[in-house]
Every structure is written in structure tokens, then in C-alpha cells.
C-alpha positions as CSV (number, residue, x, y, z in Angstrom):
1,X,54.3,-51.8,-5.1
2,X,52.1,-50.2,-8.1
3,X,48.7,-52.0,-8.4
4,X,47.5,-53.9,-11.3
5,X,44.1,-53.9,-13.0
6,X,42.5,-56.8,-11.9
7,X,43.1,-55.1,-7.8
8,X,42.1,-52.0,-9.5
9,X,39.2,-53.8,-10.7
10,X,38.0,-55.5,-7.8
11,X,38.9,-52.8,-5.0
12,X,36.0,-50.6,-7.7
13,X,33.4,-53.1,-8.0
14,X,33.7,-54.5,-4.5
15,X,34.7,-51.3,-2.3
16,X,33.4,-48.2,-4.6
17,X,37.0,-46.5,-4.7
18,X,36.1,-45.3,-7.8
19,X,32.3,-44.2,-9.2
20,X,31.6,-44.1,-11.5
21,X,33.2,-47.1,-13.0
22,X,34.8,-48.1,-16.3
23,X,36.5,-51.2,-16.4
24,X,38.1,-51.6,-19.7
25,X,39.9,-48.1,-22.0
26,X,37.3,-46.2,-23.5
27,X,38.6,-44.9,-27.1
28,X,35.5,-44.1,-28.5
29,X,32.0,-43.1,-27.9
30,X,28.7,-43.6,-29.2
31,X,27.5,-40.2,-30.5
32,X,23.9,-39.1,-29.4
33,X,22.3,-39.1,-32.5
34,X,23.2,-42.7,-32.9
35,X,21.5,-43.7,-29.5
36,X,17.3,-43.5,-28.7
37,X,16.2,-40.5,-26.8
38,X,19.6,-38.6,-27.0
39,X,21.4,-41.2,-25.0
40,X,25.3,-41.5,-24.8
41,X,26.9,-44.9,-24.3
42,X,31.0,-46.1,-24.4
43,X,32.1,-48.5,-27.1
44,X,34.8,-50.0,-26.8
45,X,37.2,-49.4,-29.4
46,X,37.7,-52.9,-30.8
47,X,33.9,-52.4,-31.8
48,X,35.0,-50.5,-35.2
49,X,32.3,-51.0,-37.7
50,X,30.0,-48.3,-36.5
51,X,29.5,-45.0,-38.2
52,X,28.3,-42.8,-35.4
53,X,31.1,-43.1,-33.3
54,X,33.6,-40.8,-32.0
55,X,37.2,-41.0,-30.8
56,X,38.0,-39.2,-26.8
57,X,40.7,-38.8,-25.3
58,X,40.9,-42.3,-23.2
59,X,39.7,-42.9,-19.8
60,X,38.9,-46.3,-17.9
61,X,41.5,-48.8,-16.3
62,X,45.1,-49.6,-17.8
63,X,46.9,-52.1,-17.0
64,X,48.7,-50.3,-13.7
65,X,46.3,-47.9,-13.4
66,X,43.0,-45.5,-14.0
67,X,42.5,-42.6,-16.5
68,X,40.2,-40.2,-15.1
69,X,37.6,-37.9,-17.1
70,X,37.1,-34.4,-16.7
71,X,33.9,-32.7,-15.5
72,X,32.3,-30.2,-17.1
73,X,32.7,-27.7,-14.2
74,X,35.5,-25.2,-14.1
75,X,36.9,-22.6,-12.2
76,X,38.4,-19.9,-13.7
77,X,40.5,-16.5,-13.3
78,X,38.3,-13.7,-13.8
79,X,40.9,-11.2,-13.2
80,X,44.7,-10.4,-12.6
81,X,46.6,-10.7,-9.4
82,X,50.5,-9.3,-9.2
83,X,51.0,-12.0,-6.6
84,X,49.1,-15.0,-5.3
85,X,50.1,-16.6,-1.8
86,X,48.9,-19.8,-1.1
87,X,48.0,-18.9,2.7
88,X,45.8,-16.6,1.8
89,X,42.0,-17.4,0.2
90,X,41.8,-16.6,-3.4
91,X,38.0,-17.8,-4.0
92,X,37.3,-14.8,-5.0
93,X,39.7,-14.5,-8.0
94,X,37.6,-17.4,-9.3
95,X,34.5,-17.7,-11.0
96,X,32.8,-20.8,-12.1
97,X,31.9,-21.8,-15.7
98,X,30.3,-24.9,-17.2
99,X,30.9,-25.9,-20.5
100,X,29.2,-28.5,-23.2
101,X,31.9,-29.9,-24.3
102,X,35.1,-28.4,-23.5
103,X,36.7,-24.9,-22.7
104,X,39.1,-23.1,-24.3
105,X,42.4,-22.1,-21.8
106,X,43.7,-18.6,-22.6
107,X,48.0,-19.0,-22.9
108,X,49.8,-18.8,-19.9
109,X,47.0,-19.6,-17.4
110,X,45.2,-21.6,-14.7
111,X,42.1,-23.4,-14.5
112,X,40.9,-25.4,-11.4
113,X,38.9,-28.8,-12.5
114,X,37.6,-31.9,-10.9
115,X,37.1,-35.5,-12.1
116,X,34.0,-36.9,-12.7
117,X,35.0,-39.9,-10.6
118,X,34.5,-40.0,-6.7
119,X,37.3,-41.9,-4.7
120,X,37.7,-43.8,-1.4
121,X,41.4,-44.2,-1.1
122,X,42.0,-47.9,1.4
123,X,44.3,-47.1,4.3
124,X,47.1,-48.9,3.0
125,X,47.3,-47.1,-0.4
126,X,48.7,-43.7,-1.3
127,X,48.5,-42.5,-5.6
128,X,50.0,-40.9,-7.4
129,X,48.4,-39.1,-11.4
130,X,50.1,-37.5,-14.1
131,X,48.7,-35.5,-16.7
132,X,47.4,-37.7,-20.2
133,X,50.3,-37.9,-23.1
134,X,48.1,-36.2,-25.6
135,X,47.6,-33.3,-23.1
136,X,50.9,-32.8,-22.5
137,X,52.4,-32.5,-25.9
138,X,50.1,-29.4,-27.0
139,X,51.6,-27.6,-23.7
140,X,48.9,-28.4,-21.4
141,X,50.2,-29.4,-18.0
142,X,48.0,-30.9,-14.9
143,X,48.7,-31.5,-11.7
144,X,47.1,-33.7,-9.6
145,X,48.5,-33.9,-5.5
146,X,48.3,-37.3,-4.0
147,X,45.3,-39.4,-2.8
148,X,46.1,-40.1,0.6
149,X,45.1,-43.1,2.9
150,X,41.7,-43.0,3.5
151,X,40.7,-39.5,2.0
152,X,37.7,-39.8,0.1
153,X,36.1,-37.0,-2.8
154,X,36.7,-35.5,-6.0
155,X,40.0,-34.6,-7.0
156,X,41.0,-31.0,-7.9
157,X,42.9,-30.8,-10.7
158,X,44.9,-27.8,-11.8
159,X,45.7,-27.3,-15.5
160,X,47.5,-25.1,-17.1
161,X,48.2,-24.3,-20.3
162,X,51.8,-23.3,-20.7
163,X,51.8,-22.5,-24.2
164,X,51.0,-18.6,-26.3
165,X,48.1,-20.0,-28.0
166,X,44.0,-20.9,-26.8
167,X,44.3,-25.0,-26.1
168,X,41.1,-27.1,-26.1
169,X,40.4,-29.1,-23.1
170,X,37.4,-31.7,-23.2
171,X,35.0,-32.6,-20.7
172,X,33.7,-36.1,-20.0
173,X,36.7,-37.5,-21.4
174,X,40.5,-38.7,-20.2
175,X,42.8,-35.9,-18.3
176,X,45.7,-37.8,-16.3
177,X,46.0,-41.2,-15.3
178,X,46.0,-42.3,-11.5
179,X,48.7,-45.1,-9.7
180,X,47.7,-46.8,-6.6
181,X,50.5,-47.8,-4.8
182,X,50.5,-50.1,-1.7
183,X,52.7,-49.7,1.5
184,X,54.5,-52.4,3.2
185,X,52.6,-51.6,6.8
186,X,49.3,-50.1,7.4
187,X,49.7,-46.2,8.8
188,X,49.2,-44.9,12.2
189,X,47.1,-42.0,11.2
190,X,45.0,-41.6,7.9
191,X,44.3,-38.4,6.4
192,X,40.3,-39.5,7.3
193,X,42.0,-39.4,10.7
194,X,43.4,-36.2,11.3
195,X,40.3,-34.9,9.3
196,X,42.4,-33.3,6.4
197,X,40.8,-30.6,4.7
198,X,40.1,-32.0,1.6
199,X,37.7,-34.4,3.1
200,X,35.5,-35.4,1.2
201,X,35.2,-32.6,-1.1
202,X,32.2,-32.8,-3.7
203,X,32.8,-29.3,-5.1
204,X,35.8,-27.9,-6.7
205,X,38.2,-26.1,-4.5
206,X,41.3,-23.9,-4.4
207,X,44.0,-24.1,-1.5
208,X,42.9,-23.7,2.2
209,X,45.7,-23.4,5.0
């Protein structure tokens, strides 16, 4: 069964599955110039009367699930490949670029992300994310595997922009929206178990075998 916000709320507070934290939907953000000493801040977006605002795209908790932001970190093609196999270590195609606030993804291409939240998935809960609405209708597609029981890190996320044209895609704000869902009976073997290979992963990371 898919989890509801108050679980999602307490398993975050209580357990740290997900840090950092935002408990309600962030629509809009204070701006810096509004804040002392350049400092950024959510607002939440019933708070409308404010002039140094801005609208994001929304993160935080829904009502069956959580909306995860973007990092600024990416990793990006530097160079053409006739063929890619999966079994094979493409690290080296990659290089890694940090933007300000967001980066431009050339038509008809790949670029590996991560979210800014860290998770620690409970043994009896597998997810599953899809991409944010708003993404997906200017041809922007991101795919997100599953969290698995007990695995623990930041997730890799793979966008691609499907379309001819240069799409903007913004850090610190809302790329795809995770769904916790619980199983019936707790599993014999966790991926913390069998030491997956994503364990724990702090950095972003492109397929191992």
C-alpha cells in the first residue's frame, strides 16, 4: 500500500529517511536580496503578500508522497559514442559541471543528476519516482530506479531531454516525485544486505556491473 504524508512525515523527522527535510509543498522562495546576509529561505505559498518572492518548481511532501530537488551537480557527455553498453564503464565519457542555477540540456541527450535529499529506505518499503508534470510536458524525461529496502544515499537521476530544442533544468528545486510503498511481510534479504552497489552513494554515479 502507498504511504501517506503524515508516515512520510514521521518516518523523516523520527528516522532521517529523508535529509534534508521539507514537510509541507514549497511553491515559492524567498529571493536573497529579500533576506539578511544573502540568506535563502522557503515560503510557503499561501504566504502571498511578499514582493521578493519567487515561484520553483515544487518540492516537499504531497499527500502520497515526496518531491525531490535537484542538486546543482551534473554529469555530462563530453563527447560522442556510436554505442554505449551498460557492462562496460563509461566514466570516462562524463565530465562533471556545477551550475548556479540551472543547466541548459542540448536536444536529444543525457545528463546524470542527483537529489539534494539523502535517504534511508526501512526494510519493509520499496519506491517508486516519476519525473515532475511540468518537466515532462517540455520533453524532459527522468528516470529514477527504485529505492530498495534498506539502501541508503543519493539517488541518481537520469534526465533526458527528448526534444530538438536547449531545455532549462533548475537546481535546488522539484525534479520527480517519490512513492513509498509498504509490503505485506518484511524481506529475507535487503539490498543493505547483499551490499548492493549503490550503497550509500554520496557522489553521482553512472552504471557499474
Amino acid at each position: 500500500m502507498v504511504k501517506n504524508d503524515k508516515w512520510i512525515k514521521k518516518m523523516a523527522v523520527k528516522y532521517n529517511m529523508i535529509k534534508p527535510f521539507e514537510p509541507l509543498q514549497v511553491r515559492e522562495i524567498e529571493t536573497v536580496s529579500a533576506l539578511p546576509e544573502g540568506k535563502v529561505d522557503f515560503c510557503r505559498s499561501t504566504d502571498i503578500n511578499s514582493n521578493h518572492r519567487r515561484k520553483v518548481i515544487s518540492f516537499g511532501t504531497s499527500s502520497y508522497g515526496y518531491d525531490v530537488r535537484l542538486s546543482n551537480e551534473f554529469m555530462v557527455m563530453k563527447k560522442r559514442t556510436k554505442i554505449i553498453d551498460p557492462k562496460k564503464s563509461y566514466e570516462i565519457l562524463f565530465e562533471p559541471v556545477i551550475v548556479k542555477d540551472y543547466i541548459e540540456v542540448q536536444p536529444n541527450s543525457l545528463v546524470l543528476g542527483k537529489t539534494i535529499e539523502y535517504f534511508r529506505i526501512p526494510r519493509d518499503i520499496v519506491t517508486i519516482a516519476f519525473g515532475k508534470s511540468t518537466y515532462a510536458r517540455c520533453g524532459i524525461f527522468v528516470n529514477v530506479t527504485p529505492f530498495e529496502p534498506e539502501w541508503a544515499g543519493y539517488a541518481t537521476l537520469s534526465i533526458v531531454n527528448t526534444t530538438s530544442a536547449l531545455v532549462k533544468v533548475y537546481s535546488n528545486e522539484g525534479i520527480a516525485q517519490v512513492l513509498f510503498l509498504g509490503a505485506d511481510e518484511i524481506c529475507e534479504v535487503s539490498y543493505s544486505d547483499r551490499k548492493g552497489k549503490y550503497q550509500s552513494q554520496k557522489n553521482i554515479t553512472s552504471a557499474k556491473i
